[in-house]
N, C-alpha and C positions, 0 to 999 in steps of 0.2 A: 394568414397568421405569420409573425415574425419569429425568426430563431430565436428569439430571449424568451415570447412571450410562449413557446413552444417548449423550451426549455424550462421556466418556470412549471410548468404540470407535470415535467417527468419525474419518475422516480426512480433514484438511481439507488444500486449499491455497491459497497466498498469490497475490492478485490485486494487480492493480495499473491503474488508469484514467490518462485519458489527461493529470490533472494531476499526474501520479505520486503519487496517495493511494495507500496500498494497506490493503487489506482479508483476511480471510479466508473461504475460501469451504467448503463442502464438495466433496472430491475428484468423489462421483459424480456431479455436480451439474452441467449445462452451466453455466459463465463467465455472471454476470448482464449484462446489455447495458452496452457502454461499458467491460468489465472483460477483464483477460485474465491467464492464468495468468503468472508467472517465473519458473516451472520447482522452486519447493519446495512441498514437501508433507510432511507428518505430524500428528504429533499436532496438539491447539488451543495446546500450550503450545511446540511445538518450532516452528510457524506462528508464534506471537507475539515466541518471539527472536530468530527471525531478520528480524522486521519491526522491532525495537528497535531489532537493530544495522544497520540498512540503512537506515531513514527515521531521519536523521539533521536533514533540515529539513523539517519540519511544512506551511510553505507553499506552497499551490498552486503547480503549474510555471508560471500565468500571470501569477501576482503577483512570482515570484521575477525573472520575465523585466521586467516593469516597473517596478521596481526598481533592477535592474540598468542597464536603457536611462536611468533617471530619474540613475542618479547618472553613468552616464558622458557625461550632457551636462549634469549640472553642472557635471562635468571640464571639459570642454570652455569653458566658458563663466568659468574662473575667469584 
């Protein structure tokens, strides 16, 4: 059996850490450390669209957050 055609039967699901990156994982698979499921699962391509349409911002949740803190005390400051 070939990796593709091995990979077409898995079922994966979508993970997500705690800078809300998310990842795909396989279903039978304990959660890798730092990771935990969100509750979808299926194929690798049905795992993939619905990370498309749900990570809609790319960066880290600790960058987002200083960012956010950086510009609203520029506010402040104008």
């Amino acid at each position: 059996m070939s990796w593709d055609e091995e990979e077409e039967g898995t079922t994966y699901t979508v993970v997500i850490n705690h800078e809300e990156q998310y990842s795909i994982w396989p279903a039978d698979r304990e959660s890798p450390l730092g990771w935990r499921a969100v509750g979808k699962s299926g194929s690798k391509q049905e795992c993939l669209d619905y990370i498309e349409a749900v990570w809609t911002d790319m960066r880290p949740l600790s960058l987002r957050k200083k960012m956010e803190e950086d510009a609203t005390q520029q506010g402040q400051s104008k």
